[in-house]
VEXVEXNU-282629 format. One record per residue (C-alpha): residue number from 1; residue in three letters; x, y, z. Coordinates in steps of 0.02 Angstrom, whole numbers, plus 32768, in hexadecimal, padded with zeros to 4 digits. Example, Ala and Ser with C-alpha at 12.3 -4.5 7.8 and 13.67 -1.06 7.14 Angstrom:
+-----+------+------+------+------+
: seq : type :   px :   py :   pz :
+-----+------+------+------+------+
:   1 :  ALA : 8267 : 7F1F : 8186 :
:   2 :  SER : 82AC : 7FCB : 8165 :
+-----+------+------+------+------+
//
This chain:
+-----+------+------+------+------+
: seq : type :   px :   py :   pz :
+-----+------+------+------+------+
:   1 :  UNK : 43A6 : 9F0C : 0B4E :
:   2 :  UNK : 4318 : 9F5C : 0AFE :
:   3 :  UNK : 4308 : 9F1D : 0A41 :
:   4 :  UNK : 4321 : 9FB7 : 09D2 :
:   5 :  UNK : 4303 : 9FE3 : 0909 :
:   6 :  UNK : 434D : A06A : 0897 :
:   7 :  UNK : 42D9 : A0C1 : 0846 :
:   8 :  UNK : 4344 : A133 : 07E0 :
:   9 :  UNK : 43F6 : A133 : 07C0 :
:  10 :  UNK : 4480 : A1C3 : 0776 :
:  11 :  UNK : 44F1 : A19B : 06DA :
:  12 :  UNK : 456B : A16C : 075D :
:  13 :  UNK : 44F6 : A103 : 07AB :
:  14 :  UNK : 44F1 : A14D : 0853 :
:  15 :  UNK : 445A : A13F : 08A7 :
:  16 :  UNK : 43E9 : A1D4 : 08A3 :
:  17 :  UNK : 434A : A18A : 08EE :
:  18 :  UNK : 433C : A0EF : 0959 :
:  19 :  UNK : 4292 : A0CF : 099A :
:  20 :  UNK : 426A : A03B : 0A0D :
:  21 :  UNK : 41E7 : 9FD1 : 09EE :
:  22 :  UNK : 41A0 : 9FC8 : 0AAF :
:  23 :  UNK : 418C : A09D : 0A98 :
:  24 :  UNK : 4144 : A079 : 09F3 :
:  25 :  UNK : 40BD : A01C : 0A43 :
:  26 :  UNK : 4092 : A08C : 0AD5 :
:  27 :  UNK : 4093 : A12E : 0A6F :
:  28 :  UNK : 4015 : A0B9 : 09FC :
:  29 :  UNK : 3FB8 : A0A7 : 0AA6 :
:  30 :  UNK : 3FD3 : A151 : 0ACE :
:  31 :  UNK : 3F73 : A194 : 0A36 :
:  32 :  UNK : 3EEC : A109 : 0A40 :
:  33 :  UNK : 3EC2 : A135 : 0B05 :
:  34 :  UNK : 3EBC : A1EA : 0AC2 :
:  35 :  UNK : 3E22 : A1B4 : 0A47 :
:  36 :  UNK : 3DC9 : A166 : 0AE6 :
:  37 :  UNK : 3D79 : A20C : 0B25 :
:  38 :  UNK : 3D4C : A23D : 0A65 :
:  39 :  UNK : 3CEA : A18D : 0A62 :
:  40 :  UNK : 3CA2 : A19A : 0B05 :
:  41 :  UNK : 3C51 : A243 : 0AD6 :
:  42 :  UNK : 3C12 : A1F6 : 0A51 :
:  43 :  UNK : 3BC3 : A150 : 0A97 :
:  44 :  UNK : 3B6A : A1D4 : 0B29 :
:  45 :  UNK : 3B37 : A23A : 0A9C :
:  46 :  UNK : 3AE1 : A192 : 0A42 :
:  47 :  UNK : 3A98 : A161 : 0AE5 :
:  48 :  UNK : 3A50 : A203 : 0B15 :
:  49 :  UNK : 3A00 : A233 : 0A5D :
:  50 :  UNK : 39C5 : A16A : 0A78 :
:  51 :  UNK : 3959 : A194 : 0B15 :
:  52 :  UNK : 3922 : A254 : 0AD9 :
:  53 :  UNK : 38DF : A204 : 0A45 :
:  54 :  UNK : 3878 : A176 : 0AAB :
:  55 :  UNK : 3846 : A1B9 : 0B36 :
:  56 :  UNK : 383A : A280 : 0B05 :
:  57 :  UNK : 37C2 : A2C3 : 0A85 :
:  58 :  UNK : 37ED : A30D : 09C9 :
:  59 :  UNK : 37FB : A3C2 : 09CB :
:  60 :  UNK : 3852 : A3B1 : 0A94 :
:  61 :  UNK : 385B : A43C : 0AEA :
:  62 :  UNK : 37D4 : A4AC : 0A8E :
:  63 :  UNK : 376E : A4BA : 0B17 :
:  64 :  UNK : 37BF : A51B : 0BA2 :
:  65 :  UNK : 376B : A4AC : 0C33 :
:  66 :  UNK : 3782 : A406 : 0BE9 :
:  67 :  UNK : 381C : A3C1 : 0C55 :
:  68 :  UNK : 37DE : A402 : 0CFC :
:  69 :  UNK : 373C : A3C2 : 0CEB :
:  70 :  UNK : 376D : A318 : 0CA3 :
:  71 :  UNK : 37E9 : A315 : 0D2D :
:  72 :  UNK : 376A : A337 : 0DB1 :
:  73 :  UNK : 36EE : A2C8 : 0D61 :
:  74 :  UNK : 376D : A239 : 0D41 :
:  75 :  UNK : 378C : A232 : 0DF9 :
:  76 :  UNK : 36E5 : A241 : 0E28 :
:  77 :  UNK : 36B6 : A19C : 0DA9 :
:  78 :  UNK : 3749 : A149 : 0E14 :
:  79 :  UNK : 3709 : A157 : 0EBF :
:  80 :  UNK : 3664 : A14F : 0E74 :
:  81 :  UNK : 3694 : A093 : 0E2C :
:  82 :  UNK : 36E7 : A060 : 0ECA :
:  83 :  UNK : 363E : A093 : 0F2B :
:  84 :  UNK : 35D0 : A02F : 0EB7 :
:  85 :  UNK : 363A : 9F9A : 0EBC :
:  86 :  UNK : 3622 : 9F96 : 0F84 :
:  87 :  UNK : 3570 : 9FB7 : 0F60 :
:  88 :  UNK : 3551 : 9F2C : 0EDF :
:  89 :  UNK : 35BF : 9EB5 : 0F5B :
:  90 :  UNK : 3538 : 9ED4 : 0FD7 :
:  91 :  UNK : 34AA : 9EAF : 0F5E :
:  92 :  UNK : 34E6 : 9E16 : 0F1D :
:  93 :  UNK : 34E9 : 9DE4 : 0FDF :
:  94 :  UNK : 3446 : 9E11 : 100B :
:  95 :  UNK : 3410 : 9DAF : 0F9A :
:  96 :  UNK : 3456 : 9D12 : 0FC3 :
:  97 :  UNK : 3501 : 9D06 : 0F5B :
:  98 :  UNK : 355F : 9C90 : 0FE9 :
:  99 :  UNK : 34CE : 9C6B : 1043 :
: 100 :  UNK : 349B : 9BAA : 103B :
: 101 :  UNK : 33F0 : 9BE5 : 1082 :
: 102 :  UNK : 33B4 : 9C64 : 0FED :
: 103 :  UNK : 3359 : 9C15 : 0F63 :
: 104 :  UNK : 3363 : 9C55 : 0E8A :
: 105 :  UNK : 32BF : 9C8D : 0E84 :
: 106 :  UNK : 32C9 : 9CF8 : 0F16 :
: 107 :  UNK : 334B : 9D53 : 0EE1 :
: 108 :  UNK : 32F9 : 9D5F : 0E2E :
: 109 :  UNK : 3261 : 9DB2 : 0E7A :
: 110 :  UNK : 32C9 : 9E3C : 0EDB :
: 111 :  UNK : 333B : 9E56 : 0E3C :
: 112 :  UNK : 3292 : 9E6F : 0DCF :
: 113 :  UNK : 3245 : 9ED9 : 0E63 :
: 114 :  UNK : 32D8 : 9F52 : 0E59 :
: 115 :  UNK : 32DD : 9F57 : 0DA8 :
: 116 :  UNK : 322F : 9F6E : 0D80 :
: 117 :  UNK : 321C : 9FE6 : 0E0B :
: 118 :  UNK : 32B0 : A053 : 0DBA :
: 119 :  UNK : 3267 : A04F : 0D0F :
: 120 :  UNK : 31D6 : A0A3 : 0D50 :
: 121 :  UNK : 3243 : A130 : 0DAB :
: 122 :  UNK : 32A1 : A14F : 0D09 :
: 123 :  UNK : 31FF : A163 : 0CA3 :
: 124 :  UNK : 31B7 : A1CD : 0D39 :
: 125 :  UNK : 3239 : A23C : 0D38 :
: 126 :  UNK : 326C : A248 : 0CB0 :
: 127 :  UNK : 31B5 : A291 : 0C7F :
: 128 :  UNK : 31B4 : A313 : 0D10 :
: 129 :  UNK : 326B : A35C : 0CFC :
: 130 :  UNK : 32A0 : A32D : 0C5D :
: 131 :  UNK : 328A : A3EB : 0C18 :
: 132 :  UNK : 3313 : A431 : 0CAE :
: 133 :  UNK : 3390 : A3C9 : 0C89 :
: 134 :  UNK : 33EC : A42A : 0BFD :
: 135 :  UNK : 3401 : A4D7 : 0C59 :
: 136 :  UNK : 340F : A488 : 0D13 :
: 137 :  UNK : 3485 : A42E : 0CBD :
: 138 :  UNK : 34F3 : A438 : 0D48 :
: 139 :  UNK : 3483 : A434 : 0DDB :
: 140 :  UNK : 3446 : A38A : 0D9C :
: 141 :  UNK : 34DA : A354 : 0D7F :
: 142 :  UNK : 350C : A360 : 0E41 :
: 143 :  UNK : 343E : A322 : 0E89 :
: 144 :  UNK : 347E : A28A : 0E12 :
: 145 :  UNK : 3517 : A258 : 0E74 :
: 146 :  UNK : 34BB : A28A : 0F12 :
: 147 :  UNK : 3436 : A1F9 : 0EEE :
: 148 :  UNK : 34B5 : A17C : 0EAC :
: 149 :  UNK : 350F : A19C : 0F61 :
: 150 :  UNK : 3466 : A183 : 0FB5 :
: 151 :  UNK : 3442 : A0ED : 0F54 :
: 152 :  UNK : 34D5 : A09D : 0F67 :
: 153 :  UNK : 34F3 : A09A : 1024 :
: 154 :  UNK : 342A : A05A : 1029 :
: 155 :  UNK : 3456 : 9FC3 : 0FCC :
: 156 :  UNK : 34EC : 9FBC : 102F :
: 157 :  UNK : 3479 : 9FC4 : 10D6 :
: 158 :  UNK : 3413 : 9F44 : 1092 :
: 159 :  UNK : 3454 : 9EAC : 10B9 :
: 160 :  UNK : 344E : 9ED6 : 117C :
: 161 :  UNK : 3386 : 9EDE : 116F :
: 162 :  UNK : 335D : 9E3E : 111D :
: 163 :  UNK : 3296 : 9E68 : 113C :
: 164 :  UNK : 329F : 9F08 : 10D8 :
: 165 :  UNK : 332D : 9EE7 : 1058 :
: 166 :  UNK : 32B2 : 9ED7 : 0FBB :
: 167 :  UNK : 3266 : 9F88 : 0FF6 :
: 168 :  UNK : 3309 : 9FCC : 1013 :
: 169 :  UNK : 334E : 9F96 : 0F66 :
: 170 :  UNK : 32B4 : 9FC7 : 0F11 :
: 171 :  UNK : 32C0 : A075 : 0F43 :
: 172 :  UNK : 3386 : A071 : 0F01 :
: 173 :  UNK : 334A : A040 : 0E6F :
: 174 :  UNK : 32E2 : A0D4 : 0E66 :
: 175 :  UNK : 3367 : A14C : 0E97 :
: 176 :  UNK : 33E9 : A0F5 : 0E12 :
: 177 :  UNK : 336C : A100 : 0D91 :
: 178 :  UNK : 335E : A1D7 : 0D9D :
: 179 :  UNK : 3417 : A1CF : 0D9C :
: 180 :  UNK : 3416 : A168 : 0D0F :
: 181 :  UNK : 33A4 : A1FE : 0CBB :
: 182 :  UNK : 33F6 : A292 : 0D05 :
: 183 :  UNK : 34B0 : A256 : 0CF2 :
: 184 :  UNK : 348D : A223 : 0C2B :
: 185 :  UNK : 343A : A2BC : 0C0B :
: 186 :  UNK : 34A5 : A349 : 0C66 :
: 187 :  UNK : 353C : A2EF : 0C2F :
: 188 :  UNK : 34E6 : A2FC : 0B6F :
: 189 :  UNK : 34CE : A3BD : 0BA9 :
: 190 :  UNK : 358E : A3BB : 0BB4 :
: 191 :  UNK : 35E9 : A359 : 0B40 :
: 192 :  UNK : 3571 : A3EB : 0AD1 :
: 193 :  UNK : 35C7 : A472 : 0B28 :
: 194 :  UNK : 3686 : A41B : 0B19 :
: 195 :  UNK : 3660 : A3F8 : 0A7C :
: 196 :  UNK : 36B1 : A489 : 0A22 :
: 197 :  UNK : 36C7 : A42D : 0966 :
: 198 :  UNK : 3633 : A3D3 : 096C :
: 199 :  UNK : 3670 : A33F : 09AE :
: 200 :  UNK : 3602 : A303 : 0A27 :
: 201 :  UNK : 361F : A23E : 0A05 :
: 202 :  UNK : 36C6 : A247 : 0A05 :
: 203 :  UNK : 36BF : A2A8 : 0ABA :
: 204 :  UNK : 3642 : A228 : 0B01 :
: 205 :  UNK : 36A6 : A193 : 0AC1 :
: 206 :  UNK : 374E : A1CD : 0B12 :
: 207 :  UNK : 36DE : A1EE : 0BC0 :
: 208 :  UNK : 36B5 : A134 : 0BAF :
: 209 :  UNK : 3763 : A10E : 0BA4 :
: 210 :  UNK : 37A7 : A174 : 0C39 :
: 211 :  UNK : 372E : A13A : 0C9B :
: 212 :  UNK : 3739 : A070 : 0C5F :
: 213 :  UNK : 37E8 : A099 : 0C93 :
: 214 :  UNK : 37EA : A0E2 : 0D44 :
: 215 :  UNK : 3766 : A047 : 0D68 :
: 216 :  UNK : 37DE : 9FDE : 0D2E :
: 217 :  UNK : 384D : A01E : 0D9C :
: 218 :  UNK : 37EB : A01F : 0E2D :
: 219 :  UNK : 37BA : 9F69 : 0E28 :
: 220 :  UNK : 3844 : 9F38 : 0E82 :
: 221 :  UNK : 3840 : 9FA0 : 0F15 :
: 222 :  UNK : 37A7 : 9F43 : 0F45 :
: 223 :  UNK : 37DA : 9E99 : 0F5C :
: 224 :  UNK : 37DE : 9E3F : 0FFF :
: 225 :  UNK : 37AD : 9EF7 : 105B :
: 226 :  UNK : 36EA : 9EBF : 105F :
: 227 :  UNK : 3711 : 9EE4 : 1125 :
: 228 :  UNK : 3723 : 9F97 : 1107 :
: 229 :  UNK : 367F : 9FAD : 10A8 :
: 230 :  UNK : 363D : A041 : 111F :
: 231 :  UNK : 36ED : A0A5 : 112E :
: 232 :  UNK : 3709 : A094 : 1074 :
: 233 :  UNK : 365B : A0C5 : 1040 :
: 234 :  UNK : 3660 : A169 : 1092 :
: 235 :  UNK : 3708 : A188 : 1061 :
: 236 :  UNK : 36F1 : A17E : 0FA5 :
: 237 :  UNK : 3647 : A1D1 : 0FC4 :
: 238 :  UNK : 3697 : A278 : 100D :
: 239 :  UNK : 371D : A26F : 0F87 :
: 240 :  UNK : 3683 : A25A : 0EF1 :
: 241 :  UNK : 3624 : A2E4 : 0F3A :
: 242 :  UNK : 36C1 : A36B : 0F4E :
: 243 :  UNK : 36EF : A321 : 0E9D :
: 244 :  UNK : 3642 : A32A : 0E56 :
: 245 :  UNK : 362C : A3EC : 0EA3 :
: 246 :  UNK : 36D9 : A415 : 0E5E :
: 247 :  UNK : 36B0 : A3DB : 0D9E :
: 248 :  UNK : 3614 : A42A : 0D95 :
: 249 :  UNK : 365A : A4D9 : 0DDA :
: 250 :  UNK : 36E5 : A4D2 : 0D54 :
: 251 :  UNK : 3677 : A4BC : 0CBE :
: 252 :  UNK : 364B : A565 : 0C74 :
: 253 :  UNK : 35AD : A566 : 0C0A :
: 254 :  UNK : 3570 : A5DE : 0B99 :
: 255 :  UNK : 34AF : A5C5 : 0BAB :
: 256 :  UNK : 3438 : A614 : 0BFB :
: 257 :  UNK : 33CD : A5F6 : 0C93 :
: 258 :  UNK : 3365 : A640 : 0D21 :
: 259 :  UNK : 33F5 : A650 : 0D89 :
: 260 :  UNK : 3466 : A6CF : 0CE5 :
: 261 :  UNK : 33C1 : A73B : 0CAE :
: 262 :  UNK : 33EA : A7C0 : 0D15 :
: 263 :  UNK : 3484 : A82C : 0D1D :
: 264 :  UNK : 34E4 : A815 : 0C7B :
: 265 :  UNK : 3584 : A79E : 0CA4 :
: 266 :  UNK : 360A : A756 : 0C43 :
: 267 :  UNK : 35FF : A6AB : 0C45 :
: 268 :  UNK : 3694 : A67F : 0CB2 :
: 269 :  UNK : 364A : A704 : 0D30 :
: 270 :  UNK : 35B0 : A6CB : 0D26 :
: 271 :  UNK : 35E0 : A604 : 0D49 :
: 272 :  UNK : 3640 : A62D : 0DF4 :
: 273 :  UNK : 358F : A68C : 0E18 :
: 274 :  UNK : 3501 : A5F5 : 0DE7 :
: 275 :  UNK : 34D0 : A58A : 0E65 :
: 276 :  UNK : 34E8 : A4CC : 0E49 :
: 277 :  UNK : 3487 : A48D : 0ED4 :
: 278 :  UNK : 33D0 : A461 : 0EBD :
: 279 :  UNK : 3365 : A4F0 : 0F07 :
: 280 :  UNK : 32BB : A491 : 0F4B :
: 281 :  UNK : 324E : A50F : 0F4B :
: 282 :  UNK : 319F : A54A : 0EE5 :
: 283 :  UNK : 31AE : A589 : 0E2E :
: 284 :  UNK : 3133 : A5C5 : 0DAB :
: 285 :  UNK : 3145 : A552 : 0D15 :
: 286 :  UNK : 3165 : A5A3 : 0C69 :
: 287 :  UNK : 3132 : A529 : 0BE0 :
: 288 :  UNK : 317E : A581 : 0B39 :
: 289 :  UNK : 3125 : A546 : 0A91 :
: 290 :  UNK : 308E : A533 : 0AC9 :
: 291 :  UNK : 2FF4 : A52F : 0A41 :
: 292 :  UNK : 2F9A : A5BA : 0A09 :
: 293 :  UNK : 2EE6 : A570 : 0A54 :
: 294 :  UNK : 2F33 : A57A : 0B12 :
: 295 :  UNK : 2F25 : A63E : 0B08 :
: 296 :  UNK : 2EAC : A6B5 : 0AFC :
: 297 :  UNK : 2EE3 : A6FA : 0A66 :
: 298 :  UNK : 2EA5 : A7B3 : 0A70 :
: 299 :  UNK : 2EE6 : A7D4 : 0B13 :
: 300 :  UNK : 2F71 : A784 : 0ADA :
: 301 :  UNK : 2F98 : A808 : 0A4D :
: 302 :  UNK : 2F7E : A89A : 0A98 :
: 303 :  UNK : 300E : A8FC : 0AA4 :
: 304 :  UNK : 3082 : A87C : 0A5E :
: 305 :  UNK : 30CC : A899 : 09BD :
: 306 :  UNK : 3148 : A805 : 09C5 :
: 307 :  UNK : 313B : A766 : 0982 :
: 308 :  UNK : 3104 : A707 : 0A1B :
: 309 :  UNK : 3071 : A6FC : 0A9C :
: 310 :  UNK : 3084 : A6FE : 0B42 :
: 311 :  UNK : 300A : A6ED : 0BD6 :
: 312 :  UNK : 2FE1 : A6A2 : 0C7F :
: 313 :  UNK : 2F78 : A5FC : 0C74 :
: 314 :  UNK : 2F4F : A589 : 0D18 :
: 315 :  UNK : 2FEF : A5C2 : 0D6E :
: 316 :  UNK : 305B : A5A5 : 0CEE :
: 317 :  UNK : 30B2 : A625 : 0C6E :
: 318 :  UNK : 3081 : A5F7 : 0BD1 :
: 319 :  UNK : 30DF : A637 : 0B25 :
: 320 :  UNK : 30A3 : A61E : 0A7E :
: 321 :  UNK : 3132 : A62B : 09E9 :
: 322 :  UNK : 3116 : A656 : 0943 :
: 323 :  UNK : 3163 : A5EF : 08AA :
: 324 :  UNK : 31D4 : A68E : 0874 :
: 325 :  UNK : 3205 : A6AF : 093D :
: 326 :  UNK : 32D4 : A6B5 : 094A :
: 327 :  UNK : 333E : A67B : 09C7 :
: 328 :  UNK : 333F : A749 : 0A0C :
: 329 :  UNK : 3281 : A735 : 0A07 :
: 330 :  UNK : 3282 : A6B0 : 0A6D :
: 331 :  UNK : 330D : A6F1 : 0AED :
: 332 :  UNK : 329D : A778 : 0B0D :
: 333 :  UNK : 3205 : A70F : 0B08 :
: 334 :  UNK : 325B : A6A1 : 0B98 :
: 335 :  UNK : 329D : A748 : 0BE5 :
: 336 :  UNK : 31E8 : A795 : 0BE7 :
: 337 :  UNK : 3199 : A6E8 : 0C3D :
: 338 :  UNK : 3223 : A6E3 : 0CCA :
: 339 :  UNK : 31F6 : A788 : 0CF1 :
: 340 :  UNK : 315D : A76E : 0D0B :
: 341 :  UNK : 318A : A6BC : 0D76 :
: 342 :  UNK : 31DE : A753 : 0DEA :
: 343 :  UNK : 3155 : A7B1 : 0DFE :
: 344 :  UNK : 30CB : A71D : 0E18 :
: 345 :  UNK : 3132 : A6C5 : 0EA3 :
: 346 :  UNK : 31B6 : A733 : 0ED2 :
: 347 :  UNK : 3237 : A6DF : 0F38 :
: 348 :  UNK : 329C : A783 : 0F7D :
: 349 :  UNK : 323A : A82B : 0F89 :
: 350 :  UNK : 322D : A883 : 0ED8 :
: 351 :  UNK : 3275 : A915 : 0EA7 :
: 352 :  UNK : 328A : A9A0 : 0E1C :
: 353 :  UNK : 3222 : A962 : 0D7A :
: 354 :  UNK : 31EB : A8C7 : 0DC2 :
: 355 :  UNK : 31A0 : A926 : 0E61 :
: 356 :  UNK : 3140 : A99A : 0E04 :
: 357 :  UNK : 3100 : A8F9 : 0D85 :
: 358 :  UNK : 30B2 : A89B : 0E1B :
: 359 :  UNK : 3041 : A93E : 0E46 :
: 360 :  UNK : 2FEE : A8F1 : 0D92 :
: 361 :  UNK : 2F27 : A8B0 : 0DD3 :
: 362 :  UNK : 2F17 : A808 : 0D6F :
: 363 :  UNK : 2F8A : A7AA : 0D0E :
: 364 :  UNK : 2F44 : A7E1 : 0C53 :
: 365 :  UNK : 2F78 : A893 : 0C9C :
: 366 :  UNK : 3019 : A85F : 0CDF :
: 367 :  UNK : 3051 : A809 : 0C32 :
: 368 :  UNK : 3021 : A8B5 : 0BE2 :
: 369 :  UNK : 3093 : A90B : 0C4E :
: 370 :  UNK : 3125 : A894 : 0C2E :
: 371 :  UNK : 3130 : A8A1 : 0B73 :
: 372 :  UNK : 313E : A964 : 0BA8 :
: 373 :  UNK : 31C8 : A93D : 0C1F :
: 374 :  UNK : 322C : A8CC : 0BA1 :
: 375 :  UNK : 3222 : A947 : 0B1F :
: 376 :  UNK : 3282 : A9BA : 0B8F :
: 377 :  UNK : 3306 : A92C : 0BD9 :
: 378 :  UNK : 3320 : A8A4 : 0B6A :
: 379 :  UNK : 3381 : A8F2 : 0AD5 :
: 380 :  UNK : 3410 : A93F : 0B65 :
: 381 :  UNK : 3401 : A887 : 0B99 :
: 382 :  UNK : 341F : A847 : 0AFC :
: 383 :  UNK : 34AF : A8BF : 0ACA :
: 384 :  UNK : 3509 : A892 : 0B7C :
: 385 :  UNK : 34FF : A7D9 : 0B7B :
: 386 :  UNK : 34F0 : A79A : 0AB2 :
: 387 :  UNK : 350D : A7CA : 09FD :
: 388 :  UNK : 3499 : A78E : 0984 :
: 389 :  UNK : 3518 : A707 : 0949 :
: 390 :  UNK : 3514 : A6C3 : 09F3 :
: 391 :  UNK : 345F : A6AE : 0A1F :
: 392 :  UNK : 344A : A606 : 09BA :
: 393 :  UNK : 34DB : A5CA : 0A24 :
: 394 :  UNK : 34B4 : A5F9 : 0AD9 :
: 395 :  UNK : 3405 : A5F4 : 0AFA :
: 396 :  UNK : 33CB : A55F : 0B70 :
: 397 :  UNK : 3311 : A541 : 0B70 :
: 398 :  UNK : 32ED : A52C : 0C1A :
: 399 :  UNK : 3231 : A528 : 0C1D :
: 400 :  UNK : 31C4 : A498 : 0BE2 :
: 401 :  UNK : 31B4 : A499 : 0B27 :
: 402 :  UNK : 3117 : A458 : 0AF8 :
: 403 :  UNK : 3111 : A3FA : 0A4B :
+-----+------+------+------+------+
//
């Protein structure tokens, strides 16, 4: 027989209440498993706020193409990690790691080789294409992972050709040393753009961490699979690239570059429309800030009233910007100087304004004509595609700014 208690009695002492002590306890357990979704809601809530606030940026989501280009790029950096650990597998065998044979100091001499030989690239490059980096932004971004993909399966082909492994790494370390440039620098180009409170540490310390973290997490899909180097290498290789292609199509900048100068776009419109693969083909440079001594200065002024100079100078387009020169000034400075990159080597057949500017006879006469044209185009230009407010923060200098 259950054990019961009275818990309140009548004068009479009949029993109004009786309550047994075994229904006591499960209604206690009743009400205690009814707390258990309250506190699992709240531990989930804990843990997620924990992992937004280490691996996700202050300020999260401000910038509308944050989480599908960290996404994107986050798997990308995985396959990417998975590649280069096959890669640096293979390079630690060709030179001698479990071979009785190989001796320190040859191994020391091909390290050094590579290394020096990749210095050299970085300071190469980095002087010939340092100035497109910030509005090819993207297009860099993807020749970057290209090389790292072609530099990784050479150093994983290098073991199989013992007599040309220290040219074969040598040239890898070329090719990682312009990815080392490009990547830093278009990912700077970037983390400016997602940077929407002017946090651009804080975004570039939580890409370190998502990206420590999916290497971490790779690690161990490597081990013992040293069999499947070739199978793996061009499977993570055709997931980086669709990744890599993917991230830099969903980032929408607000700069300017050759590829948004002509019809006026909206930014979103205009990202879906710019190319993101390298174009190799001839271009007239435009060096902008260029000194006063590098034109002729009274051909220079006629018919310019702005504050700039502008002329044609051994094949390049040279513009010369006064101290007082705003950012508008120099939009249309940059404006005026791509125009005249059309009409100099035109890659499509010209037509309208630009058609009837290449009838000019020499270049001095074709500069004249321009500042006429841009007097007549650039302020519908200007109205269409920026306020004033705006300028400071969407022009991209893409020419070569001389200091």
């Amino acid at each position: 027989m259950q054990p019961f208690t009275i818990s309140e009695k009548n004068e009479n002492l009949c029993v109004l209440y009786l309550e047994s002590k075994i229904i006591r306890h499960r209604n206690l357990i009743i009400r205690h498993r009814n707390l258990f979704p309250f506190f699992r809601e709240y531990i989930c809530r804990i843990y997620s706020s924990l992992f937004l606030s280490v691996f996700l940026p202050q300020g999260y989501p401000e910038s509308g193409d944050y989480l599908q280009y960290q996404f994107f790029d986050t798997l990308q950096a995985f396959s990417g990690s998975l590649s280069g650990t096959l890669a640096t597998q293979a390079s630690l065998r060709g030179v001698g790691v479990g071979n009785q044979e190989a001796t320190v100091a040859d191994a020391t001499v091909t390290w050094l080789l590579r290394d020096g030989t990749g210095m050299l690239g970085r300071i190469l490059f980095a002087f010939l294409k340092g100035n497109k980096l910030d509005s090819e932004a993207k297009k860099w971004r993807l020749v970057a992972d290209v090389l790292n993909d072609i530099a990784m399966f050479m150093e994983i082909l290098a073991p199989n050709f013992p007599t040309c492994f220290t040219l074969i790494v040598c040239s890898a370390g070329i090719f990682k040393s312009i990815v080392g440039v490009a990547g830093g620098a278009t990912r700077a180009s970037l983390t400016l753009h997602q940077a929407r409170r002017d946090n651009m540490a804080d975004i570039s310390a939580k890409d370190g961490s998502q990206e420590t973290l999916v290497n971490l997490a790779g690690l161990p899909l490597l081990h013992c699979l040293h069999w499947l180097t070739f199978v793996l290498f061009f499977l993570f290789t055709i997931l980086q690239l669709f990744a890599n292609y993917k991230a830099v199509r969903s980032v929408v900048m607000e700069t300017l570059n050759e590829a948004r100068d002509g019809r006026v776009l909206a930014p979103l419109e205009a990202n879906h429309k710019e190319p993101v693969f390298l174009e190799f083909r001839r271009t007239v440079p435009i060096k902008l800030g260029v000194r006063p001594g590098e034109l002729d200065l009274n051909l220079a002024m006629k018919n310019n009233h702005k504050p700039f100079l502008i002329g044609v100078k051994r094949g390049s387009v040279c513009v010369c910007l006064r101290p007082d020169a705003s950012v508008c000034d120099e939009i249309r400075a940059v404006c005026q100087a791509v125009c005249l990159c059309a009409v100099l080597h035109p890659v499509s057949p010209l037509e309208g304004a630009l058609k009837q500017l290449s009838m000019s006879h020499n270049h001095w006469e074709l500069v004249h004509e321009s500042h006429k044209l841009m007097d007549q185009i650039f302020q519908p230009f200007l109205k269409g595609k920026l306020s004033v407010t705006r300028c400071a923060q969407s022009v991209a200098v893409y020419s070569h700014r001389v200091c």
